[in-house]
N, C-alpha and C positions, 0 to 999 in steps of 0.2 A: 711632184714632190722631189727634191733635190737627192741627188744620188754624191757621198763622201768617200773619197777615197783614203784611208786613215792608212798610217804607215809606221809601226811601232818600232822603236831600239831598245833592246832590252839590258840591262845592266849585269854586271857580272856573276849576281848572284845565283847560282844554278840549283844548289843545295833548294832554295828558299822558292825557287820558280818550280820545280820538281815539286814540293810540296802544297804548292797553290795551285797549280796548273788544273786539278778535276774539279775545282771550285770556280778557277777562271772558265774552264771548257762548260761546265753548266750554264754560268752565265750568260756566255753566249750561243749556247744552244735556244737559250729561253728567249735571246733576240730575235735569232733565224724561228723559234717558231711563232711566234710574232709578229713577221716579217719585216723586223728594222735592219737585220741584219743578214746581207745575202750572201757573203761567204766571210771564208776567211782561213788563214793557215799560216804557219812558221815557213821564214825562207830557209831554203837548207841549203845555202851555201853564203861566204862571207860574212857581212855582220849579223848577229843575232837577231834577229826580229821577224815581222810578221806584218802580213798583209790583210787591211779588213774592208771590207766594202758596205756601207751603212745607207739605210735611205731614210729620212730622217725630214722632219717639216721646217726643220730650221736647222740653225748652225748650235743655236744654243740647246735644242733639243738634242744633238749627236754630243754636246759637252754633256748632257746629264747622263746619257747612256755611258759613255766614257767614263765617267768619272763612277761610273757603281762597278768595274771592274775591277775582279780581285786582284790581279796585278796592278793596277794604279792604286788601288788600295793600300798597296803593300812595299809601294813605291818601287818598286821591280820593273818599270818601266823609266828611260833614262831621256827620251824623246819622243816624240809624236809629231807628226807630220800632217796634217789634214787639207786636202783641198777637192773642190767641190768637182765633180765628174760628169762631164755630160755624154751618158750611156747611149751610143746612135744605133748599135747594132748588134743583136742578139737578145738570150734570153731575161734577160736585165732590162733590154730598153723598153719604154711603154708603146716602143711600134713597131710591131712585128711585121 
C-alpha cells in the first residue's frame, strides 16, 4: 500500500486554528488509530505548517481522508503538497 507524504501551509488565521485544532487533532487521531495515518505534527520553525504521513490504497483514497479534515474544512489550510513516499527503512517500511 502506497506510503503519502502530505505537507500542509497553513493560513494566517490563528484565532480560528486555535479553536479547531482539538477537533482537527481528533481527527486524526482516529486515522492513526486506524492506521492510515502514521504520524504527524506542526513544524516549529519558519512557515506555518505541518508534516503528515498517510498510507493510503490510493491517491484518491488519501483526498477523501484529507479532505474530512477540520482544518480543510474550515479552509485554514492555504496549500498542500502531496507526494507519494517510498518508505525503505525503519518502522514504517513493510521490511524490516
Amino acid at each position: 500500500m502506497p506510503t503519502f507524504a502530505v505537507q500542509y501551509t497553513y493560513d494566517a488565521r490563528h484565532d480560528l486554528q486555535a479553536a479547531i485544532r482539538p477537533e482537527h487533532r481528533d481527527y486524526l487521531r482516529s486515522l492513526a488509530v486506524d492506521g492510515s495515518l502514521l504520524g504527524s505534527g506542526p513544524y516549529t520553525d519558519g512557515v506555518p505548517g505541518a508534516l503528515l504521513v498517510f498510507r493510503a490504497h490510493d491517491r484518491a483514497t488519501l483526498d477523501e481522508l484529507l479532505s474530512g479534515d477540520p482544518f480543510a474544512r474550515a479552509g485554514l489550510i492555504a496549500a498542500t503538497t502531496v507526494r507519494t513516499w517510498d518508505v525503505v527503512l525503519g518502522p514504517w517500511s513493510e521490511q524490516l
